[in-house]
C-alpha positions in Angstrom: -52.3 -26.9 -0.3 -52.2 -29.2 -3.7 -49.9 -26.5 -5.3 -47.4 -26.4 -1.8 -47.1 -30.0 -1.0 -46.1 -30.2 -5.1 -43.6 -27.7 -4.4 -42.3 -29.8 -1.4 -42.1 -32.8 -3.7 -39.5 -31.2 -5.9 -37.6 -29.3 -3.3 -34.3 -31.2 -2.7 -33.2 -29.9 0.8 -36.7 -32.0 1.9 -35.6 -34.8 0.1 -31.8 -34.8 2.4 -33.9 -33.9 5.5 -36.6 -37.3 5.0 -33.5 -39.6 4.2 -31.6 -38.6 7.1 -34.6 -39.0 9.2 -34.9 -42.8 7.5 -30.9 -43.5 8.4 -31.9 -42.8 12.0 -36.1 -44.6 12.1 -36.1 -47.8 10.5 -40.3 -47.7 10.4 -39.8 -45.2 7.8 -38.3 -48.2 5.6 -36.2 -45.3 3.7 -38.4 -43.0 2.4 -36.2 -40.3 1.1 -39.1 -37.7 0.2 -42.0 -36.4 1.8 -44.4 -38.1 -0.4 -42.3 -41.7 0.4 -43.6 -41.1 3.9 -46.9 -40.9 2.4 -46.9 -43.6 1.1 -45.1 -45.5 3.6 -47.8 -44.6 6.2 -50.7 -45.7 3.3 -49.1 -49.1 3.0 -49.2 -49.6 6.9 -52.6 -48.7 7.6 -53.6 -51.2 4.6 -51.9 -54.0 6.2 -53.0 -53.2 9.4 -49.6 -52.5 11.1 -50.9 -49.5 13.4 -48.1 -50.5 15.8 -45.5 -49.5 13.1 -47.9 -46.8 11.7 -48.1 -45.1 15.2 -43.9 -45.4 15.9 -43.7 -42.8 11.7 -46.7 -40.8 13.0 -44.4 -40.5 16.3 -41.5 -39.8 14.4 -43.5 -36.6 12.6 -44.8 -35.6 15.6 -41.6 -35.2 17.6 -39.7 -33.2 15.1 -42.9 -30.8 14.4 -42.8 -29.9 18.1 -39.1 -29.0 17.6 -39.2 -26.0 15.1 -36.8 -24.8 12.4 -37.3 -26.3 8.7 -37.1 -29.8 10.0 -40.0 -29.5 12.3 -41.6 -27.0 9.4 -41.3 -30.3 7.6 -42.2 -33.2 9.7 -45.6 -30.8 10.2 -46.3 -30.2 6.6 -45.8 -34.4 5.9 -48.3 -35.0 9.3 -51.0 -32.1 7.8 -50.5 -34.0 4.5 -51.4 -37.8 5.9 -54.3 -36.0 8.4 -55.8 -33.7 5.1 -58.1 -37.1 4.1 -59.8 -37.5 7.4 -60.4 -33.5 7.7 -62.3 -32.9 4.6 -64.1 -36.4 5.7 -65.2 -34.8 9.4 -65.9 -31.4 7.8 -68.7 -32.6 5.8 -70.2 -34.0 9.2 -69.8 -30.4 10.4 -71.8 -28.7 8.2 -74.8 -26.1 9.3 -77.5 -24.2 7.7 -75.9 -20.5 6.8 -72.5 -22.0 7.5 -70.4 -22.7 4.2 -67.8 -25.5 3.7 -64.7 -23.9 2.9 -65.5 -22.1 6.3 -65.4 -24.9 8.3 -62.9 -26.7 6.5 -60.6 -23.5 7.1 -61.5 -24.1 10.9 -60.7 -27.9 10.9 -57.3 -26.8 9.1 -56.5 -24.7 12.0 -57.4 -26.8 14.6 -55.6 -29.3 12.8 -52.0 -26.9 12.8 -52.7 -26.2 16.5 -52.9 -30.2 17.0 -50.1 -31.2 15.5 -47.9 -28.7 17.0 -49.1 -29.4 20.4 -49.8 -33.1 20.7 -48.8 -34.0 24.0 -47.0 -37.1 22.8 -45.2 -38.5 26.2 -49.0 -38.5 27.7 -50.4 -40.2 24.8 -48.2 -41.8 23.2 -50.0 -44.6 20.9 -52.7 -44.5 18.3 -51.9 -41.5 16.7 -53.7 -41.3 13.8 -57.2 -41.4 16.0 -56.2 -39.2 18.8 -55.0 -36.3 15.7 -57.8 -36.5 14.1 -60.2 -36.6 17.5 -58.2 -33.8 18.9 -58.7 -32.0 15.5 -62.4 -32.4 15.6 -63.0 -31.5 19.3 -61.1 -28.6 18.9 -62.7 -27.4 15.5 -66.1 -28.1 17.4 -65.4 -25.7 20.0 -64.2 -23.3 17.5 -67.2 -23.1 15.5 -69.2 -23.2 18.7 -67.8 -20.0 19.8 -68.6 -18.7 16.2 -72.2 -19.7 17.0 -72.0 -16.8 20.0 -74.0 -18.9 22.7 -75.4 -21.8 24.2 -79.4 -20.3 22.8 -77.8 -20.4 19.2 -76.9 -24.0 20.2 -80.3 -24.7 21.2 -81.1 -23.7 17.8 -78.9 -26.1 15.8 -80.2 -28.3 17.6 -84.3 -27.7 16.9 -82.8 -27.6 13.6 -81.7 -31.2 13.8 -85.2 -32.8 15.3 -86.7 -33.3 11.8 -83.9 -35.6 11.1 -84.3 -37.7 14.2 -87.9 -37.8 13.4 -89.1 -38.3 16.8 -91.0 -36.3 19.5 -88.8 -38.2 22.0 -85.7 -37.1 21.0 -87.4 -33.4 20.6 -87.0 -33.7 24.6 -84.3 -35.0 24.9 -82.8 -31.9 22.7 -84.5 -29.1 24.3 -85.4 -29.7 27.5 -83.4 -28.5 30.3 -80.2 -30.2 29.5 -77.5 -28.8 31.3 -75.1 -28.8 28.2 -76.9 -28.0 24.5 -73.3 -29.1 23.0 -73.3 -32.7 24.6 -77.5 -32.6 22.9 -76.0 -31.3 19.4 -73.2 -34.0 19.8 -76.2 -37.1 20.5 -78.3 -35.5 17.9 -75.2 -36.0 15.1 -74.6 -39.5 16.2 -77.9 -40.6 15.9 -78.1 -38.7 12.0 -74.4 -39.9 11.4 -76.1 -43.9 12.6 -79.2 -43.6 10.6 -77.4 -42.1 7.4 -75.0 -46.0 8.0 -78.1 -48.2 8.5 -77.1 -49.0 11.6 -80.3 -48.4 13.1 -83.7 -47.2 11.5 -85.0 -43.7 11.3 -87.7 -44.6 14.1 -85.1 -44.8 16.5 -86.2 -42.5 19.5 -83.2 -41.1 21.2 -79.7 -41.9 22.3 -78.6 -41.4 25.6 -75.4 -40.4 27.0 -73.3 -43.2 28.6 -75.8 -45.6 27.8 -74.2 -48.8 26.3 -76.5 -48.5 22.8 -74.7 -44.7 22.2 -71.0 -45.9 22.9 -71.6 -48.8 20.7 -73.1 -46.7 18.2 -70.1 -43.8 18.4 -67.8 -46.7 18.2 -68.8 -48.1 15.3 -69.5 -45.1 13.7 -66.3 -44.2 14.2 -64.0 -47.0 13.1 -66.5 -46.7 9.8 -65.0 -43.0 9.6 -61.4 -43.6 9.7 -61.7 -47.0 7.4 -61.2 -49.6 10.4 -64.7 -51.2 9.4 -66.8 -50.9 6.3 -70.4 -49.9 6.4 -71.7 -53.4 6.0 -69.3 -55.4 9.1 -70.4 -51.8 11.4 -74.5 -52.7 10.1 -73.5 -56.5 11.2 -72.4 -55.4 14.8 -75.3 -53.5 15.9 -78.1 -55.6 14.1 -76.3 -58.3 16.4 -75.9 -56.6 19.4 -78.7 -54.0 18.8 -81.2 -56.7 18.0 -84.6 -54.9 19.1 -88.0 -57.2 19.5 -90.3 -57.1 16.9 -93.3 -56.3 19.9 -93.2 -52.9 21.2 -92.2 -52.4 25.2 -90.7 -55.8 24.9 -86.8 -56.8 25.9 -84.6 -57.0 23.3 -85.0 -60.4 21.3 -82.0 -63.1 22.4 -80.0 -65.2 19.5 -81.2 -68.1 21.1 -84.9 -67.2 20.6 -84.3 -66.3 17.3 -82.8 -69.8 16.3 -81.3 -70.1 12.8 -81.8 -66.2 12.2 -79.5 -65.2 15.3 -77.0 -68.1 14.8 -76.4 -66.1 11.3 -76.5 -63.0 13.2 -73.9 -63.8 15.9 -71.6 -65.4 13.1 -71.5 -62.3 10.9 -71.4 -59.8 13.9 -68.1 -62.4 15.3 -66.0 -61.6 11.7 -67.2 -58.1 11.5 -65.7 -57.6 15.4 -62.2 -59.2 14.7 -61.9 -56.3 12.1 -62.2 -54.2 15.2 -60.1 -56.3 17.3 -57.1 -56.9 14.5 -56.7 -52.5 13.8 -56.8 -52.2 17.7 -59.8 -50.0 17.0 -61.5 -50.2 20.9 -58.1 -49.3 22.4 -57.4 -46.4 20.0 -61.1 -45.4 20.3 -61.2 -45.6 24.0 -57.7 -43.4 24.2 -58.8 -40.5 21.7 -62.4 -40.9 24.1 
């Protein structure tokens, strides 16, 4: 992929077609190759600006739907801005007997399928998050089907007890759950927190559509495509996930905790308006 997007770089026909787009899309601010809309895009999502970063995602993702070496184009520049964030969700894939250039072949397919398809005038905002979501979810169910059945399921997921290290969450990922992906899926969110700090290795289990494992995916998520850093997510659930030091008793308030959860609630506060400045819940709750 290095060797083809070099090619692209030098090929002048791509350099007319980018300029011409930039004549007619002002938030390209006149890239004229396919590497100035890379690094058009770069600067927009470090200053923030995902309304003007979602308008050039939208501009790729309209002419890839249309075909011909324009859309051939606009595809290759989108596969080129997404290519980070896959190799960073195909290490969170990986399985015992399963090796990495596998999967990361299947995220690259899911990720052509995407980007062709996006269904743009339904979704039309956040971009970045829903590409890469789709991309995931679709690579998921991919390498599901590779797995032949919902009993191979079950055993990824035995597989995966040891590193919740709890008996409780042994149930809760072979019992009689009705869907052994949805148990895989908890079982990753709960390594993917741990591995983040963002809560301890003793934690027993996460439950799905319980308010602790959508602030947990959230979080872990806007840490995976660079919205938070590690440390502001770890300052958002040690205030909001703020367990008593007593076993079988309510979570501990601020207020009883006095200086130590004024501190708390100040740092969780700055780490949130990261959230709230990238428009992280909206784009979160849209690729949901």
């Amino acid at each position: 992929m290095n060797r083809d997007w070099a090619d692209l770089a030098r090929d002048l026909r791509a350099a007319d077609h980018v300029a011409s787009w930039s004549e007619n899309h002002l938030e390209l601010g006149g890239a004229c190759t396919p590497q100035g809309v890379i690094d058009r895009l770069a600067g927009l999502q470090r200053a923030g600006d995902w309304l003007t970063h979602d308008a050039v995602m939208r501009v790729l993702v309209q002419r890839a739907a249309a075909g011909g070496f324009d859309g051939d184009l606009a595809w290759r520049i989108a596969m080129r801005v997404l290519l980070p964030k896959v190799i960073l969700m195909t290490r969170t894939q990986l399985r015992d007997g399963v090796e990495f250039d596998e999967i990361l072949a299947t995220m690259l397919s899911a990720l052509c399928e995407v980007v062709r398809t996006y269904p743009l005038e339904r979704r039309p905002r956040a971009l970045f998050a829903n590409l890469s979501m789709d991309t995931l979810s679709l690579a998921q169910h991919i390498l599901a089907a590779d797995f032949d059945d919902r009993a191979k399921l079950r055993e990824i997921a035995h597989g995966m007890v040891p590193l919740a290290a709890d008996s409780a969450t042994s149930a809760l990922l072979l019992g009689e759950a009705p869907d052994p992906y949805e148990q895989v899926r908890l079982a990753e969110l709960l390594v993917r927190a741990v591995e983040l700090d963002l809560v301890s290795a003793e934690e027993p289990e996460l439950t799905d559509g319980a308010a602790r494992t959508e602030l947990l995916a959230l979080v872990s998520w806007a840490v995976d495509i660079q919205a938070l850093s590690p440390v502001e997510a770890q300052r958002i659930t040690e205030y909001h996930l703020s367990a008593s030091d007593v076993p079988d008793r309510s979570h501990r308030t601020t207020r009883a905790m006095g200086a130590e959860g004024a501190r708390l609630r100040q740092r969780a506060s700055r780490a949130t308006r990261s959230l709230r400045q990238a428009d992280t819940v909206n784009a979160y709750l849209a690729a949901a």
